[in-house]
MIDOSE-1310 file (N, C-alpha, C; in nm, 2 decimals, decimal comma, always signed):
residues 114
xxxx	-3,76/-0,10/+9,06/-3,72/-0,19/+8,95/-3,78/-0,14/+8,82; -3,89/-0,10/+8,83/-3,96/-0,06/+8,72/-3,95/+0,05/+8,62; -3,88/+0,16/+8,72/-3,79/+0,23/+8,69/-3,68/+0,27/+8,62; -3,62/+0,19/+8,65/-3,45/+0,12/+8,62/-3,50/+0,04/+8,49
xxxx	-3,58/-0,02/+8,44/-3,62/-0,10/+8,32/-3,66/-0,03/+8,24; -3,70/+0,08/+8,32/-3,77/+0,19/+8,19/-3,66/+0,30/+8,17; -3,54/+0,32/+8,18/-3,48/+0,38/+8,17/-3,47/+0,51/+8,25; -3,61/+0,54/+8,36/-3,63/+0,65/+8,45/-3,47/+0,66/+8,58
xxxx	-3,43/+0,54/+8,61/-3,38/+0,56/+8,74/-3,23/+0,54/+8,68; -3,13/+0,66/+8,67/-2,99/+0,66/+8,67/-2,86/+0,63/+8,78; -2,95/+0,61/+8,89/-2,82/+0,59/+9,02/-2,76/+0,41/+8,95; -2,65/+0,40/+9,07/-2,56/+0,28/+9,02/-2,52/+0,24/+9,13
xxxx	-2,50/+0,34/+9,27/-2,46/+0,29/+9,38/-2,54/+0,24/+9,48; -2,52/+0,15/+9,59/-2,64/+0,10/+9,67/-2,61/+0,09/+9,82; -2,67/+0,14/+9,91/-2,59/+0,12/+10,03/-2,67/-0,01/+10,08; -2,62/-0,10/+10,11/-2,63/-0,23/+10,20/-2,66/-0,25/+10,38
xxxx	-2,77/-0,23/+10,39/-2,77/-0,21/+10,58/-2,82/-0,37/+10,61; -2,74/-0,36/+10,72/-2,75/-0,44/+10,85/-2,70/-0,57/+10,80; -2,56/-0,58/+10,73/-2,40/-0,62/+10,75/-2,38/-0,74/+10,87; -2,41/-0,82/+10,89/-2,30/-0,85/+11,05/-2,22/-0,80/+11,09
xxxx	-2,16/-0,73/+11,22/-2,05/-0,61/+11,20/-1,91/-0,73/+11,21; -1,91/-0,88/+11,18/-1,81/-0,98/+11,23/-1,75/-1,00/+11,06; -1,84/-0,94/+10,96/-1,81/-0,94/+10,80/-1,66/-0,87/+10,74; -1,57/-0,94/+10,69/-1,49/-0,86/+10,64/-1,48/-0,86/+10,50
xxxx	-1,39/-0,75/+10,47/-1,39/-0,75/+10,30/-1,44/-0,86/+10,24; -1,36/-0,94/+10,30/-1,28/-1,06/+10,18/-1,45/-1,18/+10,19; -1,52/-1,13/+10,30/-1,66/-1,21/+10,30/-1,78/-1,19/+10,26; -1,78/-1,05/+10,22/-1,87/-1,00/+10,13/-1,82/-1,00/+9,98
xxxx	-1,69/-1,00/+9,92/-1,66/-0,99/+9,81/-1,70/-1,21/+9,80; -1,68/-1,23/+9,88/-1,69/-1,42/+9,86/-1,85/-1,43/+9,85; -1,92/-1,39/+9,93/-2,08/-1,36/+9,92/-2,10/-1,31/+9,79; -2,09/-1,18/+9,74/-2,15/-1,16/+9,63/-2,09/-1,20/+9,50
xxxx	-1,98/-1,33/+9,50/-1,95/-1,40/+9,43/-2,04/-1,57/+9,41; -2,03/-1,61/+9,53/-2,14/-1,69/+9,57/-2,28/-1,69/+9,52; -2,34/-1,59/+9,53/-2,45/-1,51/+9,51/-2,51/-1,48/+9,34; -2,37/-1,48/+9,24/-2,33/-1,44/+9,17/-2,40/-1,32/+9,09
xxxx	-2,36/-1,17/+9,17/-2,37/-1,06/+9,20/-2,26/-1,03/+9,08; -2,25/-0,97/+8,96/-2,16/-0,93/+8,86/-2,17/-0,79/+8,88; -2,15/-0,72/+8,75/-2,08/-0,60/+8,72/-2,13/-0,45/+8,84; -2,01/-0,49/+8,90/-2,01/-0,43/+9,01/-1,87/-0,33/+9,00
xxxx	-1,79/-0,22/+9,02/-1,64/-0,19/+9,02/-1,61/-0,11/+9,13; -1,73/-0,15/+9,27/-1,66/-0,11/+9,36/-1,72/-0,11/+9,49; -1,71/-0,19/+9,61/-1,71/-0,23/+9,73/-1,67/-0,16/+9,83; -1,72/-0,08/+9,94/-1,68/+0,00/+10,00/-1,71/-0,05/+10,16
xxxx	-1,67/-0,13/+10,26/-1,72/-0,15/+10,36/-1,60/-0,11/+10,50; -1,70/+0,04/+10,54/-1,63/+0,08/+10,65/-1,63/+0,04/+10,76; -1,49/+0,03/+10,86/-1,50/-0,06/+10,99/-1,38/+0,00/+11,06; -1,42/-0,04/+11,17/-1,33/-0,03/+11,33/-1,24/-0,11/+11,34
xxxx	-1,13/-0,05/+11,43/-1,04/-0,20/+11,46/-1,07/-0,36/+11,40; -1,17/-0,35/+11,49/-1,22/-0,51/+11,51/-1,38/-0,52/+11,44; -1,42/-0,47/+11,40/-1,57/-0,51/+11,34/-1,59/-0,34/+11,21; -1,69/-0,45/+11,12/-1,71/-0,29/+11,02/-1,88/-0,26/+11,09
xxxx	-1,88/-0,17/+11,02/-1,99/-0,03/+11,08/-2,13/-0,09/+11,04; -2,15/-0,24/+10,97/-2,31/-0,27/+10,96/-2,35/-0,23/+10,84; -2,25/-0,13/+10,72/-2,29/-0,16/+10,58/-2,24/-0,13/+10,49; -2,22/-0,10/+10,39/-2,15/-0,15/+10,24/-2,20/-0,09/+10,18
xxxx	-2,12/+0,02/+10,07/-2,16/+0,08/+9,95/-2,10/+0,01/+9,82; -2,18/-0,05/+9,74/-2,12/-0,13/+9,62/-2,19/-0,03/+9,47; -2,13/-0,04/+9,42/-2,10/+0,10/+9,24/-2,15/-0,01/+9,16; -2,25/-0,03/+9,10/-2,30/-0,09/+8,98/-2,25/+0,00/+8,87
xxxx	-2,19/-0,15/+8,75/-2,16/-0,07/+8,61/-2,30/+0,04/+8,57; -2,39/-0,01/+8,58/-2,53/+0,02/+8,52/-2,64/+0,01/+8,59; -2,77/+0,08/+8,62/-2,86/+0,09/+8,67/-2,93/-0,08/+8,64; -2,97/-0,08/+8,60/-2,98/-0,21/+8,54/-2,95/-0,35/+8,64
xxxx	-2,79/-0,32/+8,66/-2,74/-0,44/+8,72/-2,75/-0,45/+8,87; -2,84/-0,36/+8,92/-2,90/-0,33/+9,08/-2,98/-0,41/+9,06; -3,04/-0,47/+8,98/-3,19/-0,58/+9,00/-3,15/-0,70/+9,05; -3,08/-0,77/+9,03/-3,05/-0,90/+9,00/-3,00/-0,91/+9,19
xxxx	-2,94/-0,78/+9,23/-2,85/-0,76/+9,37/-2,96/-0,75/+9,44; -3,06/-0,63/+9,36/-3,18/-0,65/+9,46/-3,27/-0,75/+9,51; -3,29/-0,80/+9,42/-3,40/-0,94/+9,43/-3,30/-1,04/+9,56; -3,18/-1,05/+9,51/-3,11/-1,17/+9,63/-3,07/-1,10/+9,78
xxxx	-3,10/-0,97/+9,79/-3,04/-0,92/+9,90/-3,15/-0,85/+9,94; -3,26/-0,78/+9,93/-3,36/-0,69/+9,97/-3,41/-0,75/+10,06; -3,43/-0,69/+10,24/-3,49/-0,79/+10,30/-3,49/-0,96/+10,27; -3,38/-0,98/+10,24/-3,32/-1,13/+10,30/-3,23/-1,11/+10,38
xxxx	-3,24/-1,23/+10,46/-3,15/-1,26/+10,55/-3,02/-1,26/+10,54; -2,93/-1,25/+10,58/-2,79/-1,21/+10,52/-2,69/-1,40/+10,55; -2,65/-1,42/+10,46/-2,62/-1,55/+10,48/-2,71/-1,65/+10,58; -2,61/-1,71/+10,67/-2,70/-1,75/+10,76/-2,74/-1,71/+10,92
xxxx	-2,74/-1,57/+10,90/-2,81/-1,46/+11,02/-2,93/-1,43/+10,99; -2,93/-1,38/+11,09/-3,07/-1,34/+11,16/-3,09/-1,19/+11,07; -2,96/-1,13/+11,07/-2,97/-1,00/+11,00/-3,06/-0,97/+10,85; -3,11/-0,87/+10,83/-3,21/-0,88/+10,74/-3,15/-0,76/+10,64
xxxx	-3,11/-0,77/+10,52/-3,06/-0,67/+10,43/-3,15/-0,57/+10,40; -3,11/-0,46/+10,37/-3,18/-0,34/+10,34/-3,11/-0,25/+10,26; -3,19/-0,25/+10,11/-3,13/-0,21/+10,08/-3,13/-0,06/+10,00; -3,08/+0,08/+10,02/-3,09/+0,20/+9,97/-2,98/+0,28/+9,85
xxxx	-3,04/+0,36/+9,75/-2,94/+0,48/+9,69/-2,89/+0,52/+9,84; -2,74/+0,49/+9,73/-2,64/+0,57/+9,82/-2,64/+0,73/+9,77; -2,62/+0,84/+9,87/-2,63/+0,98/+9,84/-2,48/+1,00/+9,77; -2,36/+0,95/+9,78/-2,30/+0,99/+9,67/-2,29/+0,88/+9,53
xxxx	-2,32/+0,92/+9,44/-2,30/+0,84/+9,33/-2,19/+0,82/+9,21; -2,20/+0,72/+9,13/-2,09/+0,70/+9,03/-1,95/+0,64/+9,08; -1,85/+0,59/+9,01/-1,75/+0,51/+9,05/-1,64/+0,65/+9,10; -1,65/+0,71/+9,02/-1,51/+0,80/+9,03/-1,56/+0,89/+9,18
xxxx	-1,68/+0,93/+9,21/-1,72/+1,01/+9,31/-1,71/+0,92/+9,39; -1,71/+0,81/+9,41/-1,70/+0,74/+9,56/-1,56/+0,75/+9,56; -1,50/+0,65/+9,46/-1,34/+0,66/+9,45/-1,29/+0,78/+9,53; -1,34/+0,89/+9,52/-1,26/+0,99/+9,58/-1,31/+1,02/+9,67
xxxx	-1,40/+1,02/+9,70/-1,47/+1,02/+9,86/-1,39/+0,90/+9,95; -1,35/+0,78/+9,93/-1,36/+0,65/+9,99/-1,24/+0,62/+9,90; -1,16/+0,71/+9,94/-0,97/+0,63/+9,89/-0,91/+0,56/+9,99; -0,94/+0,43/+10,03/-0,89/+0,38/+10,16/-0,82/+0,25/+10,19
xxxx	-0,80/+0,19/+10,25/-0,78/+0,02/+10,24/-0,94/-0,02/+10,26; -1,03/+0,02/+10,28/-1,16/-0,04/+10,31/-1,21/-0,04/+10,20; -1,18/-0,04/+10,05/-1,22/+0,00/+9,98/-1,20/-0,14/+9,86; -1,28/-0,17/+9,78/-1,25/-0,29/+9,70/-1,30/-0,26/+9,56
xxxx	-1,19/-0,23/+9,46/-1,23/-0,18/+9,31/-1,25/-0,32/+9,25; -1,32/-0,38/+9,20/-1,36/-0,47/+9,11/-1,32/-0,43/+8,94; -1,24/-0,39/+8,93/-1,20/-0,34/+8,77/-1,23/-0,44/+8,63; -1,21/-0,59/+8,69/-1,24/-0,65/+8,59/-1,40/-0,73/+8,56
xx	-1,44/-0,66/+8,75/-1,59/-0,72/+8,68/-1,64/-0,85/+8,70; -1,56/-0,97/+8,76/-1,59/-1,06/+8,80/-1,66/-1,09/+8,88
């Protein structure tokens, strides 16, 4: 955090571990609305048939706007499970590099930032 405030830390993306794998899109995007998690322009949560994979890459506008996500989600519990968030830089960064990495239906562009 201290980092990021001092202008040292440029990443934007975050990977999210230990998900419930029963989570879909539409209940993480309701979570981090809930939560009220903002400038965000992109949601990435891969999954199987029937369950996703346990985590979530979300694109912050700005280094900056990782704090606010951090503090509500870092080692807390994930809603009301047992599951305990964790959270890391994702190794690919920026909106447009995931974008193209992660062109999929599992994929959720937040464009206007809400």
């Amino acid at each position: 955090t201290e980092d990021i405030l001092n202008g040292r830390e440029s990443k934007t993306a975050v990977v999210i571990r230990n998900i419930p794998k029963n989570v879909k899109m539409n209940d993480l995007i309701q979570t981090l609305k809930t939560k009220e998690i903002k400038n965000y322009n992109f949601v990435y949560l891969p999954k199987k048939p029937n369950f996703n994979l346990g985590f979530a890459i979300i694109n912050f506008n700005e280094p900056y706007d990782i704090i606010d996500f951090y503090n509500k989600f870092h080692m807390k519990n994930y809603e009301n499970t047992e599951n305990k968030c964790e959270l890391i830089y994702s190794h690919i960064q920026g909106f447009q590099n995931l974008k193209k990495r992660y062109p999929s239906k599992n994929t959720f562009l937040n464009l206007s930032n809400e």
